[in-house]
DRENKOLDO-16282 format. One record per atom (N, C-alpha, C): x, y negated, z negated. Coordinates in Angstrom, 3 decimals. Last residue first. Layout:
[[X Y Z]]
...
REM end
This chain:
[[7.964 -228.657 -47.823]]
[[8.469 -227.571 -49.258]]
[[7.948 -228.178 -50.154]]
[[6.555 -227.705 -45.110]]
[[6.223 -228.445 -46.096]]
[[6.688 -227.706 -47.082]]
[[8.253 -226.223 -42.122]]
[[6.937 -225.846 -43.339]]
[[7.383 -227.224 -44.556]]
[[8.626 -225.342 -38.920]]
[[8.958 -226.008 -40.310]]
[[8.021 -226.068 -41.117]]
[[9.769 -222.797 -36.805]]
[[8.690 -223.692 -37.195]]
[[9.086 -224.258 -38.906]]
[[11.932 -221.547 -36.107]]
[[11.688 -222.478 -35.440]]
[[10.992 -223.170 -36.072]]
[[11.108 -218.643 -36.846]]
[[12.350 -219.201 -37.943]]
[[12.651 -220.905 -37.870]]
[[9.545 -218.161 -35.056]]
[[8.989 -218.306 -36.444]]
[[9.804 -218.626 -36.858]]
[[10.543 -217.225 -32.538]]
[[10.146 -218.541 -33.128]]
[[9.690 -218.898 -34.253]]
[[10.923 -214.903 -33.299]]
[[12.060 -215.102 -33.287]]
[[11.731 -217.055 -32.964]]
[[7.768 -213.599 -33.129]]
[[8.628 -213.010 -34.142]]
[[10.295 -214.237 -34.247]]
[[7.060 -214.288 -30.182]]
[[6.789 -215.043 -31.527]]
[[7.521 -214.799 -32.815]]
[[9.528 -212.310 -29.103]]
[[9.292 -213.856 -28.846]]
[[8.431 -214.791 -30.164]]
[[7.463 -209.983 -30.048]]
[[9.328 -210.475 -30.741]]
[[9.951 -212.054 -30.321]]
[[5.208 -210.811 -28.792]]
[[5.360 -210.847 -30.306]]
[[7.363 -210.707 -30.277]]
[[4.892 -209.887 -26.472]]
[[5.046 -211.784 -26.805]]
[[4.789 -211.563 -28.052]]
[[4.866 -207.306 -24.882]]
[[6.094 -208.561 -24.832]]
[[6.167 -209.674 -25.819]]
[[2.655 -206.224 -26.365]]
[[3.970 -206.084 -27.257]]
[[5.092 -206.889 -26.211]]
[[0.114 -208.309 -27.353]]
[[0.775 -207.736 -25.472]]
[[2.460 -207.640 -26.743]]
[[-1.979 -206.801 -29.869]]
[[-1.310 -208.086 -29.453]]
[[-0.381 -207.219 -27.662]]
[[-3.274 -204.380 -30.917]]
[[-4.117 -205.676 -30.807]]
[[-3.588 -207.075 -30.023]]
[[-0.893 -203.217 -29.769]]
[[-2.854 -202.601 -29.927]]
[[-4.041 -203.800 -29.906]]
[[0.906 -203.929 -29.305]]
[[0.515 -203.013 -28.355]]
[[-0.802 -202.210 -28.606]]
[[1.370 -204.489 -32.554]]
[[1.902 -205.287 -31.140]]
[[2.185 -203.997 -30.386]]
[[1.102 -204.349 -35.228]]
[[0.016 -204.271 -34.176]]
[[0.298 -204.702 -32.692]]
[[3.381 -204.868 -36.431]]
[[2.413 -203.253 -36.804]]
[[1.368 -203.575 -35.621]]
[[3.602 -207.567 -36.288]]
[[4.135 -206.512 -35.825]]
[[3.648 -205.157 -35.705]]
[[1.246 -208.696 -37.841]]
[[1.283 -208.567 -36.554]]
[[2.321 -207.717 -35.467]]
[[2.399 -207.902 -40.652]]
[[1.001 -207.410 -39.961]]
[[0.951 -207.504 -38.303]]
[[4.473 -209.199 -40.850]]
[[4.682 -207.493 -40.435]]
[[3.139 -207.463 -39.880]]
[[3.793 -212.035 -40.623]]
[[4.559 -211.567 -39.295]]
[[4.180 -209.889 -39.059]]
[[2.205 -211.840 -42.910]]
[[1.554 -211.882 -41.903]]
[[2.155 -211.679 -40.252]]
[[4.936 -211.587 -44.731]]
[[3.392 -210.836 -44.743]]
[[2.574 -210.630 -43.258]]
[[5.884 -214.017 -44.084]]
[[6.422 -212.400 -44.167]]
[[5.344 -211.909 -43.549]]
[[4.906 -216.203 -44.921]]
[[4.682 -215.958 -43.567]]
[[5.361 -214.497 -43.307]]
[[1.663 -215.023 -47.182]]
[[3.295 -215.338 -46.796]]
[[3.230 -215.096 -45.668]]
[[-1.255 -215.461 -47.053]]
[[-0.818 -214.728 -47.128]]
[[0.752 -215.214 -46.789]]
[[-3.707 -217.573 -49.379]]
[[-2.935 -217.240 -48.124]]
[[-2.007 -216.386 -48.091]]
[[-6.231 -215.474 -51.048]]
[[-5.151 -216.865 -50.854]]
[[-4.766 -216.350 -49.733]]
[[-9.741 -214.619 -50.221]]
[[-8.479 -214.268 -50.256]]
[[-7.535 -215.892 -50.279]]
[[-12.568 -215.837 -49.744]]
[[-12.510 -214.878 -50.058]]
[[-11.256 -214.406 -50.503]]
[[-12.001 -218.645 -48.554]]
[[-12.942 -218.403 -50.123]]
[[-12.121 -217.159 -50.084]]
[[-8.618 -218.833 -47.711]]
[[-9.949 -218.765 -47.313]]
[[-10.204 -218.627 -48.810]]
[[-5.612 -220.386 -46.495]]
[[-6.316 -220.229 -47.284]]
[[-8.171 -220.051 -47.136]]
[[-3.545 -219.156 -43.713]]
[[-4.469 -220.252 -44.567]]
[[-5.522 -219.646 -45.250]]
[[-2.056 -217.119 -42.902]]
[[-1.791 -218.001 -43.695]]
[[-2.071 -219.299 -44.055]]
[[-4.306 -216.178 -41.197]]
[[-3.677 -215.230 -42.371]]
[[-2.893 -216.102 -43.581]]
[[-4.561 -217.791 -39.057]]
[[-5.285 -217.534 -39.995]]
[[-5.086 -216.900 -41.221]]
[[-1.892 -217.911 -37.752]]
[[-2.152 -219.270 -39.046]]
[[-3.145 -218.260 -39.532]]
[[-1.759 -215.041 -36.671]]
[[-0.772 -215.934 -37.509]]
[[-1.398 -216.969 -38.426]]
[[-4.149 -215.606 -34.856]]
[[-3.954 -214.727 -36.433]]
[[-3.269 -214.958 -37.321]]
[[-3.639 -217.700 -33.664]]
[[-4.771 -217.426 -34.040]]
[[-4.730 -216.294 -35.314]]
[[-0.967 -216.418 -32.515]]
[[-1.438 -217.366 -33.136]]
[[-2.198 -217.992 -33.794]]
[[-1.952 -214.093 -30.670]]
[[-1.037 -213.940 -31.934]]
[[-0.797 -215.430 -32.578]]
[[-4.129 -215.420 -29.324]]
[[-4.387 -214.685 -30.104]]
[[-3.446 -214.392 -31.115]]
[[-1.979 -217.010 -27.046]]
[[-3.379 -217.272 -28.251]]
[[-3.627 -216.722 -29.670]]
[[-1.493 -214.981 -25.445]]
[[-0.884 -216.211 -26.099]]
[[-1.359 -216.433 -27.943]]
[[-3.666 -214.106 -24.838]]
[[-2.563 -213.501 -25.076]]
[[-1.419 -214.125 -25.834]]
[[-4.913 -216.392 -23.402]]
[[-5.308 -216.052 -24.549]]
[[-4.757 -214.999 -25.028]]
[[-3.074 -216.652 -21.361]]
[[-3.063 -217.656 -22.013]]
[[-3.854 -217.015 -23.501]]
[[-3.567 -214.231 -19.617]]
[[-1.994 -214.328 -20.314]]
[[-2.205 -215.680 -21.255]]
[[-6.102 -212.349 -19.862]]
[[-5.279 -213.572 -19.314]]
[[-4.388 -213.873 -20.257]]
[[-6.116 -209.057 -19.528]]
[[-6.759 -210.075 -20.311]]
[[-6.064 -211.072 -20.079]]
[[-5.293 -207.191 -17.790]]
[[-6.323 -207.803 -17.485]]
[[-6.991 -209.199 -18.424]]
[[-2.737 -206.280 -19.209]]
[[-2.538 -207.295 -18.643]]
[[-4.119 -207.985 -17.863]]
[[-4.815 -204.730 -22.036]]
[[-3.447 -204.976 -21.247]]
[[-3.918 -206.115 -20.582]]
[[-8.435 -205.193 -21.743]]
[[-7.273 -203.901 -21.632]]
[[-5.966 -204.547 -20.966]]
[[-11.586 -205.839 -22.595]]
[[-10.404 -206.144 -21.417]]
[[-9.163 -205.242 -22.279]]
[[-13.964 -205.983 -23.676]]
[[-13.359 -204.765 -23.587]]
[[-12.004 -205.101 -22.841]]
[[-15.637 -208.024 -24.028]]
[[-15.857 -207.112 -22.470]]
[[-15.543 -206.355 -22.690]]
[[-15.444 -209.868 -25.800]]
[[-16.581 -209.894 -25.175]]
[[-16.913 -208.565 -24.372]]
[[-12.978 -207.551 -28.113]]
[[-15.195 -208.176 -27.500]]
[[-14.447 -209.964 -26.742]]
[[-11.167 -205.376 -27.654]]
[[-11.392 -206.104 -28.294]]
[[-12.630 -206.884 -28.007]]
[[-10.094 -203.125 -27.133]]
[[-10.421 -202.538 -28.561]]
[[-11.549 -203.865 -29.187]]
[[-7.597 -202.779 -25.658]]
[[-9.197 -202.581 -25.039]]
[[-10.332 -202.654 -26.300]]
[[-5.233 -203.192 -26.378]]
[[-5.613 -201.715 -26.440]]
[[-7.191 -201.804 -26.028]]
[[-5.264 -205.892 -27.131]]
[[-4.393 -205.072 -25.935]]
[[-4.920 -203.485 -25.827]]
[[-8.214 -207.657 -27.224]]
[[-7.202 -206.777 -27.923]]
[[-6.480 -205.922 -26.662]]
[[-10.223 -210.506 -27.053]]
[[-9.671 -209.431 -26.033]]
[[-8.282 -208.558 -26.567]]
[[-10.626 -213.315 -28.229]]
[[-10.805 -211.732 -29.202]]
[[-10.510 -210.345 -28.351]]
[[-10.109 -214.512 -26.011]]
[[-9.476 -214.679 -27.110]]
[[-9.348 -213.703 -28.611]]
[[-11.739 -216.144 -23.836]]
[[-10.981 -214.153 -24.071]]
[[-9.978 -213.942 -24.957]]
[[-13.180 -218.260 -23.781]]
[[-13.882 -216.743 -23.579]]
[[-13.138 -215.654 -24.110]]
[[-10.907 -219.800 -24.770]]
[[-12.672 -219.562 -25.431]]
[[-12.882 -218.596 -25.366]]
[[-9.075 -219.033 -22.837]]
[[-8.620 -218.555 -24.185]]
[[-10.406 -218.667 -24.971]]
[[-10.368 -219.791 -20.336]]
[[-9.524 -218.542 -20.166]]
[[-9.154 -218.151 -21.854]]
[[-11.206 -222.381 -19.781]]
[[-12.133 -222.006 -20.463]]
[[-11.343 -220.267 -21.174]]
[[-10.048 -224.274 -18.662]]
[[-9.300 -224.543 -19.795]]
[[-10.327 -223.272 -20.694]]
[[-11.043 -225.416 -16.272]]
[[-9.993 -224.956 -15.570]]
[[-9.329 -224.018 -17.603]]
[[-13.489 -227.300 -16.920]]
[[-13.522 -225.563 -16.187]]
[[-12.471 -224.831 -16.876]]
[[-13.084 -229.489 -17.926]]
[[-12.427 -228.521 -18.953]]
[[-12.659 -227.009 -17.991]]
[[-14.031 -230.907 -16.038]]
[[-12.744 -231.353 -16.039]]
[[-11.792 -230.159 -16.825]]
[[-16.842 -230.102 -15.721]]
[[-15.728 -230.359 -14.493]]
[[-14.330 -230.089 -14.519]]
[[-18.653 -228.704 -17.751]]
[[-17.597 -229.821 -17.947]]
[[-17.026 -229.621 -16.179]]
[[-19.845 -226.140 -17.480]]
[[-20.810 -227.303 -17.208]]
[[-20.046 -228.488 -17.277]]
[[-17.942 -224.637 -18.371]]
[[-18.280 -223.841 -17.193]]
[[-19.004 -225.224 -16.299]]
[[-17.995 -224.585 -21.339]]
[[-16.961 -225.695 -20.244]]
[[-17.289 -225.303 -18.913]]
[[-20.626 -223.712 -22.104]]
[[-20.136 -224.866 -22.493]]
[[-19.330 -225.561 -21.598]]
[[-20.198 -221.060 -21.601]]
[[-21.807 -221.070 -21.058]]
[[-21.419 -223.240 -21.156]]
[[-18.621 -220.281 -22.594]]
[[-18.089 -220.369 -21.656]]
[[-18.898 -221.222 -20.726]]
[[-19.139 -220.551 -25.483]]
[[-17.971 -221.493 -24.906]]
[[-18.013 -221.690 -23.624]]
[[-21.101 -218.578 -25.527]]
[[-21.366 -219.754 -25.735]]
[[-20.530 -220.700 -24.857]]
[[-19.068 -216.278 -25.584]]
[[-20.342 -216.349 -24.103]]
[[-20.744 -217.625 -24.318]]
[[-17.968 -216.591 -27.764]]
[[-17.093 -216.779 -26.622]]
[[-17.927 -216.575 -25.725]]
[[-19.942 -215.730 -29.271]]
[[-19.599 -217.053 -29.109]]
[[-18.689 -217.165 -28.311]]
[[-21.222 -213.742 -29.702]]
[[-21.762 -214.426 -28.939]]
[[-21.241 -215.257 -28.560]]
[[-20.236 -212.179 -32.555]]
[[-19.402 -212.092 -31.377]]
[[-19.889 -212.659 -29.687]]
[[-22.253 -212.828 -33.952]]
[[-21.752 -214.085 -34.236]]
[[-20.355 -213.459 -32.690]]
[[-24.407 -210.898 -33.229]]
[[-24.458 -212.586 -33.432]]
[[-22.959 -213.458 -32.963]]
[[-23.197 -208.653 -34.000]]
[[-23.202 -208.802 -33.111]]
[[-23.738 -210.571 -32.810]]
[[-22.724 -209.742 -37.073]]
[[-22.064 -209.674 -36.106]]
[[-22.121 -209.715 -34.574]]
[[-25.557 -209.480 -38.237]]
[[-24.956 -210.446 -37.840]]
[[-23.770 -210.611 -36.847]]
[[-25.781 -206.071 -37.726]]
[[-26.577 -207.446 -36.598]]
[[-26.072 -208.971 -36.309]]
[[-24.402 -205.354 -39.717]]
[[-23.895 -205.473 -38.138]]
[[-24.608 -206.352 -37.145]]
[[-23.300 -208.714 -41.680]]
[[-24.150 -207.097 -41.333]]
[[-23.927 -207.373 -39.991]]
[[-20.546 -209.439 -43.257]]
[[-21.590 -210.059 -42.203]]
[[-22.335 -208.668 -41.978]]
[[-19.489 -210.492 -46.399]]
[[-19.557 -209.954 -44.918]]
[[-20.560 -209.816 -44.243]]
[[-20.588 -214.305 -47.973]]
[[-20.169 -212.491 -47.615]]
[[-20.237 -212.533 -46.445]]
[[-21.269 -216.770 -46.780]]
[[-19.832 -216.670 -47.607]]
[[-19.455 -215.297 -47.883]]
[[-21.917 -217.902 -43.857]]
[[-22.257 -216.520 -45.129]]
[[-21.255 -216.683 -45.676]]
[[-21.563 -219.883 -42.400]]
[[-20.949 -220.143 -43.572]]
[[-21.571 -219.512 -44.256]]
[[-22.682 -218.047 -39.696]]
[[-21.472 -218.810 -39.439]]
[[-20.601 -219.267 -40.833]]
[[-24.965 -217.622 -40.560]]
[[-24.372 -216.506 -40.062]]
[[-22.668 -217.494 -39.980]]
[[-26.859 -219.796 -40.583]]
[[-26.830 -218.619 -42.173]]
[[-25.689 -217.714 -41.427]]
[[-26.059 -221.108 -38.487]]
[[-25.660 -221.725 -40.063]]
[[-25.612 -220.451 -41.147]]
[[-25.537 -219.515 -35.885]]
[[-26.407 -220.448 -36.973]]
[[-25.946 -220.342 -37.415]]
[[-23.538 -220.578 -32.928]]
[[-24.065 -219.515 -33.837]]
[[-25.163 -220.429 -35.216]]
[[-23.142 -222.574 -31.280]]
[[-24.053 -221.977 -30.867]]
[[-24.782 -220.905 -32.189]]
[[-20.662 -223.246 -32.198]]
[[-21.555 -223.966 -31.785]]
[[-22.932 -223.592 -31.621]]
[[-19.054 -221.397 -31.430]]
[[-19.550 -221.687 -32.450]]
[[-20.577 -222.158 -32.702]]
[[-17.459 -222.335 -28.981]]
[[-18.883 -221.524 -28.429]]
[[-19.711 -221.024 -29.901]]
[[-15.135 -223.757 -29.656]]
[[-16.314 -224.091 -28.927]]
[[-17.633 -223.681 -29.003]]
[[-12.669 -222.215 -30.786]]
[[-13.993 -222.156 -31.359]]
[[-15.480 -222.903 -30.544]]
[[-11.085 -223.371 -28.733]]
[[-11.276 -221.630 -28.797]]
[[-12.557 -221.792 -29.424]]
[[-10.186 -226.059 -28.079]]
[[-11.946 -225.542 -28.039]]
[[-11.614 -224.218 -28.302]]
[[-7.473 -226.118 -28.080]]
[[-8.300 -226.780 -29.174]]
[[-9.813 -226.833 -29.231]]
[[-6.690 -223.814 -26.532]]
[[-6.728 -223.894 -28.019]]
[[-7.371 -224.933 -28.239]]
[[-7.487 -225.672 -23.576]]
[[-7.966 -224.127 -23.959]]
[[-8.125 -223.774 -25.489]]
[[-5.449 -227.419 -24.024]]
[[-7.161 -227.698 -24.360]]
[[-7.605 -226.544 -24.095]]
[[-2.889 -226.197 -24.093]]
[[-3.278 -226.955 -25.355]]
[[-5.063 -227.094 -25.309]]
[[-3.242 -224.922 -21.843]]
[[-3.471 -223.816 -22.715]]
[[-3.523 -224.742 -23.698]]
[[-3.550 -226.766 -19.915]]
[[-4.580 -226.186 -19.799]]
[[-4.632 -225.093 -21.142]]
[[-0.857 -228.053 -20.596]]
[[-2.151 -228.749 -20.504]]
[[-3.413 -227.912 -20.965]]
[[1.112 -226.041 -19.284]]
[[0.936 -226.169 -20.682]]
[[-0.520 -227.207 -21.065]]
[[1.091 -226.054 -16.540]]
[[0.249 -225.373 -17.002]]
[[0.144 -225.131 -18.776]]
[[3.015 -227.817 -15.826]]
[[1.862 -228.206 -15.616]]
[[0.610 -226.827 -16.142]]
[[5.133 -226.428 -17.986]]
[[4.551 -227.474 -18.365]]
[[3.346 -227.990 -17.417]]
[[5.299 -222.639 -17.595]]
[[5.289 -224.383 -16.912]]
[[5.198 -225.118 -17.830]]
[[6.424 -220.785 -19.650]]
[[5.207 -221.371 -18.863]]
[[5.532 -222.674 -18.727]]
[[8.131 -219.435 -21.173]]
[[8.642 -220.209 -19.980]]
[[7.551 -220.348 -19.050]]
[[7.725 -218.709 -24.267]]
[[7.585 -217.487 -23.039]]
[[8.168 -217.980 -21.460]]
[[8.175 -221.455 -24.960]]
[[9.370 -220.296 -25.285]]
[[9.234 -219.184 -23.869]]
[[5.817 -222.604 -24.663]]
[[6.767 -222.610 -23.974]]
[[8.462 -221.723 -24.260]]
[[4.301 -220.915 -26.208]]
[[3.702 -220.462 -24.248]]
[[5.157 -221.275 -23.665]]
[[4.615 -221.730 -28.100]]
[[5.177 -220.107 -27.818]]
[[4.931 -219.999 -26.466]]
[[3.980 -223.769 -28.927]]
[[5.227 -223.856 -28.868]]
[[5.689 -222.247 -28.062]]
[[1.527 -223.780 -28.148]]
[[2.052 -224.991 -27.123]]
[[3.493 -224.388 -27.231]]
[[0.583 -222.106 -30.520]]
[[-0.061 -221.956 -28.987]]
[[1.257 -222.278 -28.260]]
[[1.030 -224.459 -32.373]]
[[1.772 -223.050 -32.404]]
[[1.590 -222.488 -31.081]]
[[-0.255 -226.408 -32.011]]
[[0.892 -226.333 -31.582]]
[[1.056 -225.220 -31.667]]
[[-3.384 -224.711 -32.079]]
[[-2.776 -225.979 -30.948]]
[[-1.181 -225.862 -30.649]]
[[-3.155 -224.341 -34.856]]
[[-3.158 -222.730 -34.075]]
[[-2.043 -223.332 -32.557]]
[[-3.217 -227.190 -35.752]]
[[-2.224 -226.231 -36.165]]
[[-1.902 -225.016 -35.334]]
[[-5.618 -228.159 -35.003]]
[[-4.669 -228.717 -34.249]]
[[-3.412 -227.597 -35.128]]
[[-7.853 -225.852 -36.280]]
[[-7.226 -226.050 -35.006]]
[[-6.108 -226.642 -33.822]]
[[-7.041 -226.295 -38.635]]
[[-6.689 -224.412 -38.221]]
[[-6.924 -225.111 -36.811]]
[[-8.561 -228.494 -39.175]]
[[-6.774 -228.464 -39.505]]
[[-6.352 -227.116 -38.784]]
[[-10.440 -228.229 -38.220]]
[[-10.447 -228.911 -37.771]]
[[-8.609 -229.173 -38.008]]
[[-12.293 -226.186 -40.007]]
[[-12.277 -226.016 -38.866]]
[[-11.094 -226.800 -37.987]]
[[-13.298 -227.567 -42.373]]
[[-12.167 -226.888 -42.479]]
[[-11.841 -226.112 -40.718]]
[[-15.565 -228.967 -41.302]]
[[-14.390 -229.691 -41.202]]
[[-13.120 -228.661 -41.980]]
[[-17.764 -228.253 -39.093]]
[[-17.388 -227.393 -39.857]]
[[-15.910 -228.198 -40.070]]
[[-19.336 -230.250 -37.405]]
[[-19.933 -229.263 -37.931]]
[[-19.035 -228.121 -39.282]]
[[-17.654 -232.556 -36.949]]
[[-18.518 -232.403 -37.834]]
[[-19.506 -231.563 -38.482]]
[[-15.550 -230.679 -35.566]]
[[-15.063 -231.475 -37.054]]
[[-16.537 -231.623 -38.112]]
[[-16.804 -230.476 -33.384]]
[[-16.611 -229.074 -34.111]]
[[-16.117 -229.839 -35.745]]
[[-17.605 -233.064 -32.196]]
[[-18.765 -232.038 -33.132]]
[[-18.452 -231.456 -33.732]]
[[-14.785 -233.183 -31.876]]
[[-15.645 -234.404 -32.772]]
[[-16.447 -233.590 -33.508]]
[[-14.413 -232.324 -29.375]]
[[-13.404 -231.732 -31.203]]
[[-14.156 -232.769 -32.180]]
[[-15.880 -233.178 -27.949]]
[[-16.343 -232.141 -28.440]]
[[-16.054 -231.743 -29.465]]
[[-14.321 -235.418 -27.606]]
[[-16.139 -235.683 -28.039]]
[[-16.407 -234.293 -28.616]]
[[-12.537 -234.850 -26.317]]
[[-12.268 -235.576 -27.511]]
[[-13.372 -235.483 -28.568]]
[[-12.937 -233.976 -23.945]]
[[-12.402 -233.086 -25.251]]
[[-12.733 -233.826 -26.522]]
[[-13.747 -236.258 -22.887]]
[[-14.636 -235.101 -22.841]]
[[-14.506 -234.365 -23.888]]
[[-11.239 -237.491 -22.256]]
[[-12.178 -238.162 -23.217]]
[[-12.823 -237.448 -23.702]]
[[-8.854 -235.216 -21.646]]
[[-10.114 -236.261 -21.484]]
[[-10.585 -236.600 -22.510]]
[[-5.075 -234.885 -22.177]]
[[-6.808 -234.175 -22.755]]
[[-7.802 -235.409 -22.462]]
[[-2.511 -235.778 -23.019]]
[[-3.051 -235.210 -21.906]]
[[-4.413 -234.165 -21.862]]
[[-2.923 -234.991 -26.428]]
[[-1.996 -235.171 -25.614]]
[[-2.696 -235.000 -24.244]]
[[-4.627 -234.890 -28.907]]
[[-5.161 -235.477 -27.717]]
[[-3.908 -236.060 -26.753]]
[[-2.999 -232.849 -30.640]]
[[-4.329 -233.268 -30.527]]
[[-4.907 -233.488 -29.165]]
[[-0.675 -231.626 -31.710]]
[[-0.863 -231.744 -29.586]]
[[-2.186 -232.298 -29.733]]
[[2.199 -232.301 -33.086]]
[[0.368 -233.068 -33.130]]
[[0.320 -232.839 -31.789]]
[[3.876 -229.571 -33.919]]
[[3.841 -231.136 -33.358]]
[[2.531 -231.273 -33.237]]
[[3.700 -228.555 -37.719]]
[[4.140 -228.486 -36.255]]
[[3.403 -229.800 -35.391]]
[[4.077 -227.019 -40.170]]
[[4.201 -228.325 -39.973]]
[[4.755 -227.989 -38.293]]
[[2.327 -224.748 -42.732]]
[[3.239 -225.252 -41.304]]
[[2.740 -226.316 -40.665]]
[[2.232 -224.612 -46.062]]
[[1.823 -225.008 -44.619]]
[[2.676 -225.091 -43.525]]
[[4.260 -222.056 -47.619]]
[[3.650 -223.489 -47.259]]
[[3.022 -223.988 -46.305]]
[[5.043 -219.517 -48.227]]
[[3.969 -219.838 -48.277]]
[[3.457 -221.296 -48.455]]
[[8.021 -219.750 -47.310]]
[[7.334 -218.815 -47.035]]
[[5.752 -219.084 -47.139]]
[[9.479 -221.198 -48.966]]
[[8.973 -221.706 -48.106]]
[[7.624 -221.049 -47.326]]
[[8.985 -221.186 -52.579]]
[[8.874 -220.028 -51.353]]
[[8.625 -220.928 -50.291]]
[[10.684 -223.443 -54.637]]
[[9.394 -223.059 -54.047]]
[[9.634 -222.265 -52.772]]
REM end
């Protein structure tokens, strides 16, 4: 069997050093959308493992595990007919549904404890080439945690299974993100992700 297209198996950052607060929220997002809920503690480690490769602290590894495990937070907010359309989305919907990192923010901004964790919610669709929503951010203006993020966020997504498409090999989905590193991704932290990928273990 292709390792290549098995799940990845990485460390449980669930509720490592995370409030109670979090806990409640990854609750709703489970009960609102429970395929939601494996793509998040999964994106979680992957996140945890590359921010520490890049040589981010550990007191600042905290803030990027609960940063990933709310990215979707501001979901929350979108409706039902727009959120599980099982087709593509019209442009209106879209502009809809690209609301949601204003949701998230509009969300931990009112937490105390998660303020500090809001930097990947909000700016997580932020593309290196400026290309990307809420704002448009460009290069190093976009915070280095959801920089992070994001090539992770794509990574698993590509290789999990949706209605519309199977999953894609982890081949597959590395070149894709290569081909895009300095448009959509910070071309420092892809050959770093590129050379942890051999790191991560997969279910044969």
């Amino acid at each position: 069997m292709d390792p290549t297209t098995q799940p990845i198996v990485v460390k449980d950052e669930r509720f490592t050093s995370c409030p109670s607060t979090l806990e409640g929220l990854l609750e709703i997002l489970a009960l609102r959308d429970l395929e939601t809920q494996g793509h998040t503690y999964r994106v979680t480690g992957i996140t945890v493992m590359l921010a520490r490769k890049m040589g981010v602290r550990e007191v600042d590894i905290d803030l990027i595990r609960q940063g990933a495990m709310l990215h979707d937070i501001g979901k929350i907010g979108i409706p039902d007919s727009i959120l599980f359309k099982p087709g593509p989305l019209t442009e209106q919907e879209w502009a809809v549904m690209k609301q949601h990192p204003h949701y998230a923010y509009r969300i931990l901004s009112r937490i105390e404890d998660l303020k500090p964790a809001f930097e990947i919610p909000l700016y997580h669709h932020e593309k290196w080439d400026g290309s990307g929503y809420p704002f448009g951010l460009k290069g190093d203006d976009i915070p280095f945690a959801a920089r992070l993020f994001s090539v992770s966020d794509v990574f698993d997504a590509l290789t999990s299974k949706r209605p519309y498409r199977p999953a894609w090999s982890r081949k597959r989905a590395l070149a894709h993100i290569k081909a895009r590193a300095g448009t959509s991704f910070d071309p420092s932290i892809v050959p770093v992700f590129e050379l942890m990928i051999e790191e991560i273990d997969y279910i044969l």
